[in-house]
N, C-alpha and C positions, 0 to 999 in steps of 0.2 A: 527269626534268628535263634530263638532259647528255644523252641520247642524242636525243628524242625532238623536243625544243622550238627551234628554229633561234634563232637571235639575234635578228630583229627579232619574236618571240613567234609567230609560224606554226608549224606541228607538220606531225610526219613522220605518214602513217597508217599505215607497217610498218615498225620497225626488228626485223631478222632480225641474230642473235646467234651465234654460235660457239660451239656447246653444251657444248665442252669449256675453252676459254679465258674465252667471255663476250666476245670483241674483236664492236666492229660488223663484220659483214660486206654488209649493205644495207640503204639506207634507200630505201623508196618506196612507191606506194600501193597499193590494188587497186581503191580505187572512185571515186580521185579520179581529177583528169585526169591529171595528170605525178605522176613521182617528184618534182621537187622542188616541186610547188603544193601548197596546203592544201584539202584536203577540209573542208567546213564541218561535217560533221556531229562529223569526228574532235576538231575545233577546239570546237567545243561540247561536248563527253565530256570534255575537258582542261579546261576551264572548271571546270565541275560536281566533277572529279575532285578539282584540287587544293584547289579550294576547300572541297571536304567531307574532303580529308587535313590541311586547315588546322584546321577545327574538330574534328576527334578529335585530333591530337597538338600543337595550334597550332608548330608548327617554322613558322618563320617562311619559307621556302625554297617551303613550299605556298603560304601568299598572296602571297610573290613572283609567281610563276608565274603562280597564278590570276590576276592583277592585270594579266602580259604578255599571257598569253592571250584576255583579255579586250578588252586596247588592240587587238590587231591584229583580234580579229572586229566590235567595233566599228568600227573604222577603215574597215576593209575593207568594210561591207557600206554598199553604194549608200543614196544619199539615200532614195529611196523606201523603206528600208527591208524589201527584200524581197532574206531570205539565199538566195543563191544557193549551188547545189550544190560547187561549189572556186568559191572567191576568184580564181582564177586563170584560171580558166579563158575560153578569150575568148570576145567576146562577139556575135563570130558567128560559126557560127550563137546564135541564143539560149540562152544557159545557162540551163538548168532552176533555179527555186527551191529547195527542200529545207526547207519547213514544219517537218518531225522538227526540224533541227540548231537552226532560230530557236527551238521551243518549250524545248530541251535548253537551251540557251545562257540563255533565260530564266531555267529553273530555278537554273544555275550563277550566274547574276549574282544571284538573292536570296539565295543561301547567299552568294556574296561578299560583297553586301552588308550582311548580318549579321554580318559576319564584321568587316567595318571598325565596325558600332555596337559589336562588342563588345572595341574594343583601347582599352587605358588610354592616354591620351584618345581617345575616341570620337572616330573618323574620320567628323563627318558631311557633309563634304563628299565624301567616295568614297560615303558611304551613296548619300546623293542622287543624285549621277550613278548609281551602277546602278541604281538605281530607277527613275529616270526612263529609264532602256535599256528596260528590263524594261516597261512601259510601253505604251515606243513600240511594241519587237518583238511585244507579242501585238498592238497596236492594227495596226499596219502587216501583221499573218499572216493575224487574223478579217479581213480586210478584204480580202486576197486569197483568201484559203484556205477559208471557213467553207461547209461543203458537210454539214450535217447531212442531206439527202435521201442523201447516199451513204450507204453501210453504212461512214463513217467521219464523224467532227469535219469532220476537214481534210483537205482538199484542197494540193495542189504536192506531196506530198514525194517525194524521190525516195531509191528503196531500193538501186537501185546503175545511174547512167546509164550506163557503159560496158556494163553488157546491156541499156541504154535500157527499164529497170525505174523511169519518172519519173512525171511528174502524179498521182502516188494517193494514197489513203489509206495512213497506216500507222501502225499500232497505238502504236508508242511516242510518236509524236509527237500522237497523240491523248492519252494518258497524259501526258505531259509537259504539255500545253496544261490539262488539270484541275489537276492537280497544282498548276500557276503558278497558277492563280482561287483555289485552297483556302490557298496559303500568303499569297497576299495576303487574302483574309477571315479567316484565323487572324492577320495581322497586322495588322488593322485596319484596312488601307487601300479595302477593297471589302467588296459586299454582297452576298449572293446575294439 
């Protein structure tokens, strides 16, 4: 959380440590665009993360987190709804999607989300808004992305653009896209 999470809730993808002291010695990425932009996919793993260290130890310091990191990937991603590979990255030439980090992020936002129905009193206004995130981002991904003729779900993700490894299928974010259908049918909200 202090090393990794910058102030306005963006995240670092590499903080590199001083294996004898522990001091930061750098902070930057390898698959985003710059050391200082946010990688979407890492921004979505940080979602996911604290919000699932929230619900094993509830310290409250994890749904902080989860809660920043969440404002700025929501914030950050374009009206259309389609997350792009870093937030940051400009936008020409065209920055690649990253399908994985929307489906990841989704995942993270209904653990958040549960996480607000489950505090005394029930936060059901944070429920709702992540919900309704969680929502839009599969509605807004299947609508780009949905490529079941590939030997993948989804289509856009990108596994690392700086080796210009973009538009394809890839496994986790196939995994994370069921994953979000099965926990909104276990929660009532969808049908199969």
């Amino acid at each position: 959380m202090v090393n990794h999470i910058r102030p306005d809730g963006g995240s670092f993808h590499l903080v590199a440590y001083n294996s004898t002291t522990g001091v930061v010695i750098h902070r930057g990425t390898v698959q985003g665009y710059a050391d200082n932009s946010t990688w979407s996919r890492g921004q979505a793993w940080g979602i996911y993360g604290f919000a699932n260290m929230y619900a094993h130890t509830h310290h409250f310091d994890y749904l902080d987190t989860a809660r920043r990191m969440a404002s700025y990937f929501l914030t950050n991603t374009p009206t259309d709804g389609i997350v792009p590979w870093d937030f940051n990255a400009p936008l020409t030439p065209p920055r690649p999607a990253d399908s994985s980090a929307a489906m990841i992020a989704a995942n993270g936002l209904i653990l958040l989300a549960q996480q607000e129905n489950s505090l005394s009193p029930r936060n059901l206004t944070g429920y709702t808004y992540y919900m309704d995130a969680v929502v839009k981002l599969l509605h807004d991904t299947t609508n780009l992305a949905w490529r079941p003729a590939w030997q993948s779900l989804l289509a856009n993700g990108t596994v690392n653009n700086p080796q210009q490894n973009n538009l394809t299928g890839i496994v986790y974010g196939d995994y994370y896209f069921i994953k979000a259908g099965n926990d909104l049918i276990t929660m009532g909200l969808a049908v199969c």
